[in-house]
C-alpha positions in Angstrom: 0.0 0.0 0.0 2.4 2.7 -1.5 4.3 4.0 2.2 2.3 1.6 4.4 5.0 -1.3 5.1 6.1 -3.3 8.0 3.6 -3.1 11.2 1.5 -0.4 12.3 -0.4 0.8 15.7 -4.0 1.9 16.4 -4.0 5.6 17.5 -5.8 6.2 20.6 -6.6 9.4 22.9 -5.9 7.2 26.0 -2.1 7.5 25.4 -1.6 10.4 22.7 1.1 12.7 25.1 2.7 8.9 25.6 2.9 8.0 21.8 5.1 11.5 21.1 7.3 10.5 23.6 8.5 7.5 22.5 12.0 7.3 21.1 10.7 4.5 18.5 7.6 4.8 17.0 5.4 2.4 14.9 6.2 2.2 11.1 2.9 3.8 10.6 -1.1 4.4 12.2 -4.1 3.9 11.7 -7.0 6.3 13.0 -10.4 6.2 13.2 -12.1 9.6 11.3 -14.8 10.1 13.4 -13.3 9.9 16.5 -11.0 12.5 15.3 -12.8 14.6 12.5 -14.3 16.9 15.6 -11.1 16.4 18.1 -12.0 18.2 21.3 -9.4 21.2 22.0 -7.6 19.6 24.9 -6.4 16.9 22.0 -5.9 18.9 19.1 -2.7 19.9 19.8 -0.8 16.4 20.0 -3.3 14.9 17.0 -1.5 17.4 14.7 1.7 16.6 15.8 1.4 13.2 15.6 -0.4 13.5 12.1 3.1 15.1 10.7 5.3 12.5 12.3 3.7 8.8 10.3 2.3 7.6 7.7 -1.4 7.3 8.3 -4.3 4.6 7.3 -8.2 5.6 7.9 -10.5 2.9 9.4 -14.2 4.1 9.6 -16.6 2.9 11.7 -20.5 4.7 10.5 -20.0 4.1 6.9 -22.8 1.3 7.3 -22.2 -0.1 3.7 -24.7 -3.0 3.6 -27.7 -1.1 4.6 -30.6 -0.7 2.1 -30.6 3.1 2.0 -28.4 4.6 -0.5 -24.6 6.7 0.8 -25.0 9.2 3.0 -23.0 11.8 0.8 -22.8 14.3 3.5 -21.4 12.0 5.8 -18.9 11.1 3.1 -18.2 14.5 2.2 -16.8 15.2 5.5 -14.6 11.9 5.2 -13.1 13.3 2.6 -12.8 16.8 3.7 -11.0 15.0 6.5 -9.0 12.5 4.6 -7.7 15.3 2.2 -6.4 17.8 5.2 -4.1 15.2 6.1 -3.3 13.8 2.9 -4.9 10.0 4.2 -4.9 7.9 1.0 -5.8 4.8 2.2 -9.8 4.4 3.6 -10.9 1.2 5.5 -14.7 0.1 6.6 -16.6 -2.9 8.0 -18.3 -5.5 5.7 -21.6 -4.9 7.7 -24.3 -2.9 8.4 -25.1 -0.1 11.6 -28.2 1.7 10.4 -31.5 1.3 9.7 -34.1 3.5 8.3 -31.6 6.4 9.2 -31.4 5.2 12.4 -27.5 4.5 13.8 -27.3 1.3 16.1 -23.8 1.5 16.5 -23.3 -1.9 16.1 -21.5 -3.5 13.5 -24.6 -6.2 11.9 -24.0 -9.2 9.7 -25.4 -9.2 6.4 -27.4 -12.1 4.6 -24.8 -13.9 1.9 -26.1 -13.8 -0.6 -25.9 -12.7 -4.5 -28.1 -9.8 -4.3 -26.5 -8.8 -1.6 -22.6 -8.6 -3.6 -24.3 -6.8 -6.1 -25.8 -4.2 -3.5 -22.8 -3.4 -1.7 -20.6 -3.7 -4.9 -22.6 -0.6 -5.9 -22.5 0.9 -3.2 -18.3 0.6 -3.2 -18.2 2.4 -6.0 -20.8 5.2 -4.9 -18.5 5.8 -2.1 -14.8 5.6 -4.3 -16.8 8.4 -6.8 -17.5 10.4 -3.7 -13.4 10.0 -2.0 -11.6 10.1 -4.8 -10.4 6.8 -3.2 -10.5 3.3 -2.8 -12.9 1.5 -0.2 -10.7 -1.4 1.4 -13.2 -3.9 3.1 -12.8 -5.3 6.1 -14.1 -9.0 7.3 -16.2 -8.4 10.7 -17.0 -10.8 13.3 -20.6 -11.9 13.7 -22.3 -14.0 16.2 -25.9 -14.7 15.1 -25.2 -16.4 11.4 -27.4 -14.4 9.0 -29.6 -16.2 5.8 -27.0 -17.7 3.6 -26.3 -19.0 -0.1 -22.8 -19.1 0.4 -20.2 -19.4 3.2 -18.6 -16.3 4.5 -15.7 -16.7 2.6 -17.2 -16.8 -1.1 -19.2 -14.1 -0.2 -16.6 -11.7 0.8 -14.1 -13.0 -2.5 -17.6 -12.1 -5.1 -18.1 -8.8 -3.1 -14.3 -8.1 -3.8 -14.1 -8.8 -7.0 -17.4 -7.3 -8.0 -15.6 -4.1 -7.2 -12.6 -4.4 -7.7 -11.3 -3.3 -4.5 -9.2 -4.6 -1.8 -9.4 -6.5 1.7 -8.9 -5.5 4.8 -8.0 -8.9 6.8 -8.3 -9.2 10.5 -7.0 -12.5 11.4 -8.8 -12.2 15.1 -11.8 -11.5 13.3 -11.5 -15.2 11.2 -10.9 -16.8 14.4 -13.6 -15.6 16.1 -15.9 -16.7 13.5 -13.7 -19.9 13.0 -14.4 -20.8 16.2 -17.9 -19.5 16.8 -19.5 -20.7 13.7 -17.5 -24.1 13.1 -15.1 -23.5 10.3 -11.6 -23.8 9.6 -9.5 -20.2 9.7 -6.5 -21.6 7.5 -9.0 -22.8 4.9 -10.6 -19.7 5.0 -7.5 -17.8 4.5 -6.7 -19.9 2.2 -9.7 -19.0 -0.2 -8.4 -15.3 -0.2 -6.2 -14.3 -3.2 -3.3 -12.4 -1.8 -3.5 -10.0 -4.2 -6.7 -8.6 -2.8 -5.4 -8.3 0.8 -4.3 -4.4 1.2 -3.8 -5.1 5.1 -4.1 -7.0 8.2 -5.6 -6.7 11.9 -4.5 -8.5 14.9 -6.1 -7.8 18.2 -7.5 -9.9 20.8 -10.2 -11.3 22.1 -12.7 -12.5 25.1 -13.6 -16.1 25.6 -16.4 -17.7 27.4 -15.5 -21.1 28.0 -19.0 -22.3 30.0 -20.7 -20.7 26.5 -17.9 -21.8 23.8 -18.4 -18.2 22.4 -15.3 -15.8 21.9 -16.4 -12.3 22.2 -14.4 -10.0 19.7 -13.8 -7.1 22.2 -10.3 -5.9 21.0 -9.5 -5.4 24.6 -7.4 -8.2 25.8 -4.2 -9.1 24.5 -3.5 -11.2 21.1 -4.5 -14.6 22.0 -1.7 -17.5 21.8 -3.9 -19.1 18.7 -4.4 -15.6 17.0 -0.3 -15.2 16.7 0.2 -19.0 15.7 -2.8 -17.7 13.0 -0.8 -14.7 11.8 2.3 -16.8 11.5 0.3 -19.0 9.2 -1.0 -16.6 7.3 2.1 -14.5 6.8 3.3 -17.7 4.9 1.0 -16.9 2.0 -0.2 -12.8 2.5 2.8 -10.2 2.5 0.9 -7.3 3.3 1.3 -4.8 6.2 -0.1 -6.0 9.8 -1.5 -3.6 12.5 -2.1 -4.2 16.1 -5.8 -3.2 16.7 -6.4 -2.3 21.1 -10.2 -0.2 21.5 -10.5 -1.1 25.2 -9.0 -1.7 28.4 -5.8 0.1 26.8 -3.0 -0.5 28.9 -0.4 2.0 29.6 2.3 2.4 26.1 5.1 0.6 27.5 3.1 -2.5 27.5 1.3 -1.8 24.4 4.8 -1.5 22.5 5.9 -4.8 23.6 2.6 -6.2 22.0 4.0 -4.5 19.3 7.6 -5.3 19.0 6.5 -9.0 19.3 3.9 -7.8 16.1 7.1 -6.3 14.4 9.4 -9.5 15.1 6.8 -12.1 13.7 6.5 -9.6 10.7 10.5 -9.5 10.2 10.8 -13.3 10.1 8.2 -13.0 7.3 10.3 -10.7 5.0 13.8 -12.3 5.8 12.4 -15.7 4.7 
């Protein structure tokens, strides 16, 4: 992804002060828009800074692509007024849906699999690539109730990609999760993905609840033992960028960065093989 290489770090306000103080910084970030696109004063400051520093990737989270109304062009407008300030050209969103009847659940939904839907959402990709100038990298999502079907979740995302003509977002937690959930297997899933398609990765971690057999994809725990042994699997066959994703119960940096140097080691043993 043109200066995206190596390993990158979610940008959080939890820690912002702490992430310009460290001698070594991630090879690049990624940042949600909305959390930043009306920064409060009291963060402004150190969001700039930081914004000169890295290279940066967008990941969206109210983009809502799979829902029946058509793209909210104001909302996208201000994506792009955004992503063009600070000269973001890479845009990542959730293969799911969060509204309904313009009503925002913020939750991230499964969609029915099924041809229809490709067709809907490949539509709507484009809608939203006229509108940014840019294209729409998809990310897999995890799901928990298993929505109508005519294919598996892996054919599905493959047509919607291809339909388009645009890229993946892979978060290896995410397969996992839904590996283990729904009763499939995460190295054939990965598998079934050209590498090609694959812009970049997630890693985070997960919750497990072993009386329910359910993992719970909070990103707020560490990366689970599996979910590294999954990324070293996958890094056999996909050479793309990998970023460690933490949205809750953020520890302090200093043991963030070690989640991260043991990210950037796995990643190294990738590109000296």
């Amino acid at each position: 992804m043109n200066n995206i290489t190596g390993c990158g770090l979610g940008l959080r306000r939890e820690f912002l002060e702490d992430f310009i103080a460290l001698k070594k910084k991630p090879d690049w970030i990624e940042i949600t828009p909305e959390n930043w696109m009306f920064t409060p004063h009291r963060y402004r400051e150190n969001f700039e800074q930081i914004m000169g520093l890295l290279p940066v990737v967008a990941h969206g989270v109210s983009l809502s692509i799979g829902s029946p109304e058509a793209v909210d062009k104001s909302f996208l407008n201000d994506i792009k007024s955004f992503l063009d300030r600070y000269k973001i050209e890479h845009y990542s969103e959730h293969l799911s849906f969060s509204t309904l009847a313009g009503m925002q659940t913020y939750e991230l939904l499964p969609l029915p699999m099924t041809r229809s839907m490709v067709r809907h959402i490949g539509d709507k990709i484009k809608q939203v690539q006229d509108v940014l100038q840019r294209p729409l990298i998809l990310e897999n999502a995890s799901y928990y109730l298993e929505p109508y079907s005519e294919m598996a979740e892996i054919d599905f995302i493959n047509e919607i990609v291809e339909y388009a003509d645009t890229t993946l977002l892979l978060d290896v937690n995410n397969v996992y999760v839904n590996a283990t959930n729904h009763g499939f297997d995460p190295d054939d899933y990965i598998a079934h993905i050209p590498p090609s398609r694959v812009a970049y990765m997630h890693i985070a971690g997960h919750l497990e609840y072993p009386d329910e057999v359910l993992l719970l994809d909070t990103h707020g725990e560490a990366v689970d033992k599996k979910v590294w042994k999954l990324l070293e699997r996958t890094l056999k066959k996909i050479k793309a960028p990998v970023m460690l994703e933490r949205d809750n119960n953020i520890p302090p940096i200093k043991e963030l960065m070690n989640e991260y140097k043991k990210l950037s080691k796995i990643v190294s043993k990738r590109s000296q093989k």
